[in-house]
N, C-alpha and C positions, 0 to 999 in steps of 0.2 A: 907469271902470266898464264903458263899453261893451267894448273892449279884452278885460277880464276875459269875462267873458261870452262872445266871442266866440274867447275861447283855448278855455276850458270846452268849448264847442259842437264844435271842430274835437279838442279830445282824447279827447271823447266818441266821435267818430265814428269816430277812429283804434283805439279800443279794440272797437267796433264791429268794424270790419274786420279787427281783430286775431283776434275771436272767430270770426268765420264762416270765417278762414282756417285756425284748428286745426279747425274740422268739415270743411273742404277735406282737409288734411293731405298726405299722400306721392300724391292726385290730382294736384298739380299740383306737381313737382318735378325736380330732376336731382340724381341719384346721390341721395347723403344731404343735397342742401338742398332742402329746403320752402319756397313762395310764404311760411309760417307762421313761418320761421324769417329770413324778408326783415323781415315783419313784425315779430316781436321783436325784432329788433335795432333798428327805428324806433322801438316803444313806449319800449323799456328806454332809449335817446339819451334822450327826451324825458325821461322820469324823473329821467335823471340829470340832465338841464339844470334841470328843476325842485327838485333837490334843491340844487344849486349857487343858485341863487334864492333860496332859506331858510336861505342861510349854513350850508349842511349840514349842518342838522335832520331828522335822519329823523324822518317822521310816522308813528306807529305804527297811526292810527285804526281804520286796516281790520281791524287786528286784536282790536280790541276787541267785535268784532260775533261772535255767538255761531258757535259751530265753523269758527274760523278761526285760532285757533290751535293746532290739532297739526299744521300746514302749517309754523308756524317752530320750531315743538319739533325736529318731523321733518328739516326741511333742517339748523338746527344741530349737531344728535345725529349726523347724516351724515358732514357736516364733522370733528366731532371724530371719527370713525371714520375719519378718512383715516389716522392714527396708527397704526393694526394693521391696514388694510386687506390683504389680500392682495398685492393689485396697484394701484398710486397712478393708476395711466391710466385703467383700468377703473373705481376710484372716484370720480376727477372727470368719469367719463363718466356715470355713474350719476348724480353730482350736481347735472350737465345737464338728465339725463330728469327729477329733481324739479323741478330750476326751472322748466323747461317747462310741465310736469304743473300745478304754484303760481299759474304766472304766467296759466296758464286759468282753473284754477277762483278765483281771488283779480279778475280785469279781469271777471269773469259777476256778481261779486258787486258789485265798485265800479259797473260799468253798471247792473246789474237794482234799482236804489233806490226802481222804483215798478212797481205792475202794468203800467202802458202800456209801460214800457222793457222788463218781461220777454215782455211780447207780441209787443213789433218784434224781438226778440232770436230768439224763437220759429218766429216765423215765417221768418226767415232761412234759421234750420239746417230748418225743416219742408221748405222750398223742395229744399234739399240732400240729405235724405232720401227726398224720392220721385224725383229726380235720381238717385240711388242704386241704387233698388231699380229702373227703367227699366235700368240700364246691366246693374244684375244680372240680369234676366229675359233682355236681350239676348244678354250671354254665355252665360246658360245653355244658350240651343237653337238659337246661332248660332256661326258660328267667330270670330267677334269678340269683340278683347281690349283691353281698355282697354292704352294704353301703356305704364303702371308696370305692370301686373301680373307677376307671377311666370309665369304661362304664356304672355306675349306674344312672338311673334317678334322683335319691333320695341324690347323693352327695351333691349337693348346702347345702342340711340340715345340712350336717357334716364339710362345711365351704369350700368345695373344688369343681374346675369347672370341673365338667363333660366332656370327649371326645362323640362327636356326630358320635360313630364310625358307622351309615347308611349313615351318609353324608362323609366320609372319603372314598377312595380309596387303603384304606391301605392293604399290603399282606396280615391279617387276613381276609379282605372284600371279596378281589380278591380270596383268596383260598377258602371261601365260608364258615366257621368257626367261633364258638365259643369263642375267646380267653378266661379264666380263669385269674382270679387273685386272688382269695382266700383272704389270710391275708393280700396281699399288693395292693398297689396304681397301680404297673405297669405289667403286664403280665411276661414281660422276669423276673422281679426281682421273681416271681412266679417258673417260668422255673428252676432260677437258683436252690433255694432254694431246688426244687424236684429233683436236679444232686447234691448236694449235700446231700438230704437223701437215694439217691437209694444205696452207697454201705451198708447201715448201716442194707437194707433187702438181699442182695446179702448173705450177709459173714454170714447172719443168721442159726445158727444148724437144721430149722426149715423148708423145701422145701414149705410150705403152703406159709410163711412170705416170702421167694425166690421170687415164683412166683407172690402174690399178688403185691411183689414191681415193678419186670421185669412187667407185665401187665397194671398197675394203672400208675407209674410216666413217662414209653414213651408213654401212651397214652397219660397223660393231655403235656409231653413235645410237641407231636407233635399236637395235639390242641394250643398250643402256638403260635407254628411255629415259636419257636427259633433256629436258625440254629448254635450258639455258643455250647446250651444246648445240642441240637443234637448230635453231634461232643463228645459234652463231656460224652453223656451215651457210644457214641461206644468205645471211648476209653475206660472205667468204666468198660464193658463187657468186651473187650478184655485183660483191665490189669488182672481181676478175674479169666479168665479163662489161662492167658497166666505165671502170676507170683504166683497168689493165690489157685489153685486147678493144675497147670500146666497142662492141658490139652490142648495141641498143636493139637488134630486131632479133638478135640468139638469144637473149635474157627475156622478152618476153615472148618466144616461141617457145623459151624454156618454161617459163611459169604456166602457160597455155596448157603444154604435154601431162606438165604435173598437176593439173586441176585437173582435165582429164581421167588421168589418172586413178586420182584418190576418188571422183565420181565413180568411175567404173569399179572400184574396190569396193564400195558402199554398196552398190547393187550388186553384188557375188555373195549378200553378207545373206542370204537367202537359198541358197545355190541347193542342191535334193547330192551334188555333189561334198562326202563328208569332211574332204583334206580341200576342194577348194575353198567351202565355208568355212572352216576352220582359222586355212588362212587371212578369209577376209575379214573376219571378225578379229582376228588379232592385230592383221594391219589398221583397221579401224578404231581399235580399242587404243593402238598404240597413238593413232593419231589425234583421237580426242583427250588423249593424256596429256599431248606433247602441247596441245592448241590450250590447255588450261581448263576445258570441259568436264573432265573427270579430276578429280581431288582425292585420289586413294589416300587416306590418313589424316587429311588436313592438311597436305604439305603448303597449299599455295597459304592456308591461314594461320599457322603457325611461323612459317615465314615472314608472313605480315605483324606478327604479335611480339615476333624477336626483334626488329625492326621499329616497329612501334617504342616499344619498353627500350631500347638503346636510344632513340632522341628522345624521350623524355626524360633518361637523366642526363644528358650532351643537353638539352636546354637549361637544365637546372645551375650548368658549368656557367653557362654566359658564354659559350662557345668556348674553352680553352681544354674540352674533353677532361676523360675520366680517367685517360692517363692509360702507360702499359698496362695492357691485360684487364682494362675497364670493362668491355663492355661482357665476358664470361661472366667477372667478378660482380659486377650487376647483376645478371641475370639467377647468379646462385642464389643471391639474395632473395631476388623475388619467388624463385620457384624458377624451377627446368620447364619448360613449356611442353605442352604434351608429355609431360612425365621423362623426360629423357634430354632436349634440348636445350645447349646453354651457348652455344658457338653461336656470330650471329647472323652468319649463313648468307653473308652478303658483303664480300670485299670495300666494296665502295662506302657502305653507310658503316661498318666497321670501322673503316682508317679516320672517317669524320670524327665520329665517337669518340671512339681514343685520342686519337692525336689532335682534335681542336680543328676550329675552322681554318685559321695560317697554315699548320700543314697541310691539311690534306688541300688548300688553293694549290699552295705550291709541289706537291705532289703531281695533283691532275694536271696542272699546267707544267707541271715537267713529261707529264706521259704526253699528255698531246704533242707538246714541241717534240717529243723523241718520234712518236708516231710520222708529222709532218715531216721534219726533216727527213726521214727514211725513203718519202713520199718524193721528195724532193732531190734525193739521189740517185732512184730509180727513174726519172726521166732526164736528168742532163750527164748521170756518169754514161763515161767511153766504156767500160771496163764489162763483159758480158756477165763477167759471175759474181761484182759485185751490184750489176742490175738486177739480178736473179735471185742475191741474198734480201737486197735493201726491198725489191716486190715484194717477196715472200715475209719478211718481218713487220712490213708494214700494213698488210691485210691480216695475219697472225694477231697486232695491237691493238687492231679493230675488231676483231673476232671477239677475243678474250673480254673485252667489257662485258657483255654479257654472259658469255661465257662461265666468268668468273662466282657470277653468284650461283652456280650447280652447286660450288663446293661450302664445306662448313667454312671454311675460312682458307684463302692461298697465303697468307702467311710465312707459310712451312709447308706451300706450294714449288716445289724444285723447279717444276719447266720451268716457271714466272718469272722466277732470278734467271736462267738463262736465257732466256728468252732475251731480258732487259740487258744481259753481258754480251750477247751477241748483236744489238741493234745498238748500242752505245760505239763497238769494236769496228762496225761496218761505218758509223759515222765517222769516226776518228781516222780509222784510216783510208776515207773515200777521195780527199783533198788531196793525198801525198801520191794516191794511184794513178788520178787521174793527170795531175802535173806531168806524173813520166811519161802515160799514153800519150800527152798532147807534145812533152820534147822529143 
């Protein structure tokens, strides 16, 4: 018995480690392997050693717990789409990023079985997230580049090619800016990451942690100059203030100040002052990028043209998609758009694509029923800090919609599986909290 117990304890801890290492991610890695993908490869041994232990029984139990299974709909539905996939390399590369994706949010859920485990859990990645946001203020107003990043000199070392972003014309260049990328490879996937931590300083009991977050994460968002991200703090603000604190006359004294505002920036853009015109034209330059005004490179129409070319061959399916790894393996075909893009830079019309019009129903009507429910926690639990998780996760799931298309594809997006392993963990266990509060 002791034995038992003391296996328990140390798989616990390994899935632990497993976890904190997909919120590390492509920080600590060479080429395309991850500290995260050392890691998996020791959880998934164990598994199967343990599987072999049960005369190989697969246990199905995890899946029994509520929205947890369109995770095995979705990976098998994949599988059988290797049969018309496009390209068979591309869809068992595809079939990689879900298991990855699976293998997070499913080990957030096996750990998180009680509030104290989602708290130790919590506090881990919270550690990692203001780790984060330190690296990205750094980069922003210093020449310092984390080593994986895409504008680092020093990438080649870490097995990955460098962006020559002095020689690029890119909106970051053009607005005259910084971009950050802290833990990851690509700035927006940075952007995103911080619109998914800003409700979690909002909904804080704590006005210090409030404003540190409101000041720190639109600052590095709009050093980005993600216009998805963007988008996705005002909604973030205005859901906090409109459904979470309900304050209908601070949301628009808020929007009031910040028209204001940007008026007044516009008129400094003239100034006989050289650093306050400086400023104003960059704050402006940023804000006609973010509003869709300015189109450095074509993004907003190449965007459209990846989009485009992904349902016209999803219509040619009769809707049953183009299968794992479809819509890349599409777009090779036709040509990289703008000479370089084959990702199709939009989560949503993505999963359509591939996986058919039945999944991705079921899919979206799985995210919304998770989003609701969470909605739905946060005002009848007893429990102050699973009020505090279920707010915070549920303005995060609204966020992220748009959010999501900054990036080439969340896929093989880490926050996103967590994200979904932590708002799944709050539900499952918000019923058995609340029972005790009330006996």
């Amino acid at each position: 018995m002791q034995a038992i117990k003391e296996y328990i304890l140390t798989k616990n801890k390994l899935i632990l480690y497993f976890i904190v290492s997909s919120a590390i991610g492509v920080a600590i890695s060479y080429a395309d392997f991850y500290l995260f993908h050392l890691m998996l490869f020791i959880l998934s041994f164990v598994c199967i050693f343990e599987l072999k232990e049960n005369n190989y029984l697969l246990s199905l139990d995890l899946f029994k717990k509520k929205y947890t299974q369109i995770f095995l709909i979705i990976i098998l539905w994949y599988l059988v789409s290797l049969f018309w996939t496009p390209d068979i390399i591309l869809g068992l590369k595809y079939i990689f990023y879900l298991y990855c994706g699976t293998a997070i949010t499913l080990s957030i859920v096996y750990y998180s079985d009680s509030l104290k485990k989602i708290n130790t859990l919590f506090y881990y990645i919270t550690i990692l997230v203001f780790l984060q946001i330190f690296i990205g203020f750094i980069e922003s107003f210093t020449p310092f580049r984390m080593p994986i990043s895409s504008y680092s000199s020093i990438a080649t070392f870490f097995g990955k090619e460098p962006i020559n972003y002095s020689a690029t014309d890119s909106a970051l260049a053009y607005i005259n800016i910084k971009p950050p990328t802290s833990f990851y490879w690509n700035t927006n996937d940075f952007a995103i990451c911080m619109g998914i931590s800003m409700p979690f300083f909002l909904c804080h009991n704590k006005n210090f942690i409030k404003f540190f977050g409101i000041l720190t994460i639109t600052t590095l968002t709009v050093m980005s100059a993600s216009r998805a991200v963007f988008f996705g703090l005002i909604i973030i603000y205005s859901i906090y203030l409109f459904l979470i604190k309900k304050r209908i006359g601070t949301l628009l004294f808020t929007w009031t100040i910040s028209l204001i505002l940007l008026i007044s920036i516009a008129n400094l853009r003239n100034s006989e002052n050289p650093r306050i015109n400086e400023v104003a034209n960059t704050v402006n330059a940023i804000s006609l990028y973010l509003q869709g005004e300015i189109d450095i490179e074509g993004s907003i129409q190449w965007r459209r043209n990846l989009a485009m070319n992904g349902m016209d061959a999803f219509y040619k399916t009769y809707g049953r998609g183009l299968g794992a790894g479809g819509s890349v393996a599409n777009q090779e075909i036709i040509g990289p758009v703008a000479g370089r893009f084959t990702s199709m830079h939009n989560f949503w019309i993505e999963f359509l694509v591939e996986g058919g019009i039945i999944i991705a129903f079921l899919f979206f009507y799985w995210y919304l029923a998770l989003t609701y429910n969470l909605y739905k926690i946060s005002k009848r639990t007893r429990d102050a800090q699973l009020r505090y998780f279920s707010e915070s996760l549920f303005i995060s799931m609204i966020a992220f919609i748009p959010s999501a298309i900054a990036a080439s594809s969340t896929i093989y997006f880490f926050p996103m599986w967590i994200m979904f392993g932590f708002g799944i963990s709050v539900i499952s266990i918000s019923s058995k909290v609340d029972r005790i509060k009330i006996s």
